[in-house]
RODO-2510 file (C-alpha; in nm, 4 decimals, decimal comma):
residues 62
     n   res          X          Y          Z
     1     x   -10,8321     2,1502    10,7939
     2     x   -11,1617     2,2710    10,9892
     3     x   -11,1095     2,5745    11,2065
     4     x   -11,1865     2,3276    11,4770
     5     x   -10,9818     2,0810    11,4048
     6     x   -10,6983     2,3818    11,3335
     7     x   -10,7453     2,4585    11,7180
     8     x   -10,7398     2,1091    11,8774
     9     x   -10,4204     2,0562    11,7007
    10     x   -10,2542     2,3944    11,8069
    11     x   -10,3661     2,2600    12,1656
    12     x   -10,1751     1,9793    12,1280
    13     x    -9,8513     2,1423    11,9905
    14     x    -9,8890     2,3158    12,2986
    15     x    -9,9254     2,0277    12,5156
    16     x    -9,6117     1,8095    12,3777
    17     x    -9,3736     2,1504    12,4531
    18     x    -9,1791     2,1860    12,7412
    19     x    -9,2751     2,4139    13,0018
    20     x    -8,9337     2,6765    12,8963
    21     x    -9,0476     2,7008    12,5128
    22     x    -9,0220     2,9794    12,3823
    23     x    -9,1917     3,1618    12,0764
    24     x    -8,9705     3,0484    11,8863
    25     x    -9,0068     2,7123    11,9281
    26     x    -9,3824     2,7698    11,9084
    27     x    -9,3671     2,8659    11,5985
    28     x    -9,1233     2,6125    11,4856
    29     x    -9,3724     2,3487    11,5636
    30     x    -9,6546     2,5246    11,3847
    31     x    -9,4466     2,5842    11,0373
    32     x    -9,3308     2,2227    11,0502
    33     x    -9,6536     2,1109    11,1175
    34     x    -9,7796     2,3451    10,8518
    35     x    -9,5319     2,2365    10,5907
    36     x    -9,6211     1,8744    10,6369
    37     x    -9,9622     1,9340    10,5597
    38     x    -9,9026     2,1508    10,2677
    39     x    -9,6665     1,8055    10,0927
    40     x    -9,9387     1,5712    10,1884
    41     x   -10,2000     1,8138    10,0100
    42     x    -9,9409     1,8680     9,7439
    43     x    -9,8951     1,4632     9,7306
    44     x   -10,2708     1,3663     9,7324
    45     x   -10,3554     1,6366     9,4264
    46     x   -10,0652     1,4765     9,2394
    47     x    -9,8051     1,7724     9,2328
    48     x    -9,5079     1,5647     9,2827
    49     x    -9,1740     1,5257     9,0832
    50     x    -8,9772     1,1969     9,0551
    51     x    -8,6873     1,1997     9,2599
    52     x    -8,5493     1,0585     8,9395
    53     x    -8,6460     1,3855     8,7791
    54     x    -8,5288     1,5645     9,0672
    55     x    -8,1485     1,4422     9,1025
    56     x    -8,1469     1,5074     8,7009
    57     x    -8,2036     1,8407     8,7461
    58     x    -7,9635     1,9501     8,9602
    59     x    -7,6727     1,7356     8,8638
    60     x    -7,6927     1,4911     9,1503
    61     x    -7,6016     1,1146     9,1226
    62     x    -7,9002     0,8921     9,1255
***
């Protein structure tokens, strides 16, 4: 993401909390935001693992 485009989306983040937010919750918003990017990236470069794959691994029922 462009550093402009970075701070047009931190100004919305901003705008959708409530007034009484607190840091935290700031920065909540920011890592979830953050982390969605990162999987899409992750997704679009083909870095993905079947959830097949995934289930095997650690014993789960598919």
């Amino acid at each position: 993401m462009q550093t402009e485009s970075i701070k047009q989306e931190a100004y919305r983040i901003l705008d959708q909390l409530p007034d009484m937010a607190t840091w935290d919750d700031l920065m909540y918003q920011i890592y979830v935001h953050q982390t969605i990017e990162a999987g899409i990236k992750d997704s679009d470069n083909g870095r993905t693992i079947d959830v097949k794959e995934v289930r095997k691994k650690f014993g789960l029922p598919e």
